[in-house]
N, C-alpha and C positions, 0 to 999 in steps of 0.2 A: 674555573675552567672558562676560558674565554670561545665565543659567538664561532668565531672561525676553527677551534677546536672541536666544539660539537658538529658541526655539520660537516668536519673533513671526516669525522669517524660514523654519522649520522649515513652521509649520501652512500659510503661502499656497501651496508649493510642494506640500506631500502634497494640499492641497485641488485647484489645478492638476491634478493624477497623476492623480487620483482620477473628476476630473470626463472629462479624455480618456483614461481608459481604455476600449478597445473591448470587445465582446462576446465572449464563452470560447466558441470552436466545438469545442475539441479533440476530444470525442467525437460527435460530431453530423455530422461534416462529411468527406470523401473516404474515396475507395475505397480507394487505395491499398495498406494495410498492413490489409487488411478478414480477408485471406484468412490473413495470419499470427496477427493477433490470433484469428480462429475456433479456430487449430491451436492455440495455445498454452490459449486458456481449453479447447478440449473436452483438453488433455494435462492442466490442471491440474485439473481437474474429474472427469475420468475416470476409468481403472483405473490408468493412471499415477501421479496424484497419491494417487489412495487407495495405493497399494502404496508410493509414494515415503513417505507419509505413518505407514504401517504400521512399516515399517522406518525412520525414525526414532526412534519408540517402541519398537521391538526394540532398538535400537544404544541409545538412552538408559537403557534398563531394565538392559543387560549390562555400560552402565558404573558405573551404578548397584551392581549388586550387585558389581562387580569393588572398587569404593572403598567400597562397604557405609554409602550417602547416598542419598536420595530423589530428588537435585536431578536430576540430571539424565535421571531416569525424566521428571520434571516439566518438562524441557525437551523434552522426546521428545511430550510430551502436548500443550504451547505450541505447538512445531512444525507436528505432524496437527491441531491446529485453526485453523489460522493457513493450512494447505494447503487446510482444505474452506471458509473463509469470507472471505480476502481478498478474489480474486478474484469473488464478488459485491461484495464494496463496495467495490473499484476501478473496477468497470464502474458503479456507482450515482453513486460521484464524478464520474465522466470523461461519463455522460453525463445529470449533471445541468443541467437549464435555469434561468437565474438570470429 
């Protein structure tokens, strides 16, 4: 099967997909798991996360100097920023309107 054969049969079917696809409710829409998601963003947002986040950069700093390499102080730093600003932009994804 030749290049231009796949894609004349490829593009009508992604066009199809494309046109019935429905509306993203995911973050917009039920209760249900309303009250778990509050507990998890206030755990990862809070003293939780900041202390989880603390002590990553302790443990990455000790391994650090135990192998006497930056890296993994710098994984320790990845970490605690990764702890204070996912969680904003997973909730901006989840509930963005198209």
């Amino acid at each position: 099967m030749t290049l231009i054969r796949r894609s004349s049969t490829a593009i009508p079917i992604a066009l199809v997909l494309t046109l019935a696809a429905g509306s993203a409710l995911a973050g917009t829409t039920g209760t249900e798991f309303q009250t778990m998601y509050t507990t998890l963003l206030n755990w990862a947002t809070g003293f939780l996360g900041k202390s989880i986040a603390i002590a990553a950069f302790i443990l990455g700093a000790g391994i650090g100097i135990a192998r006497s390499s930056p890296i993994p102080a710098l994984a320790g730093v990845v970490f605690a920023l990764f702890m204070v600003y996912v969680p904003t932009i997973i909730d901006s994804i989840m509930t963005a309107v198209i």
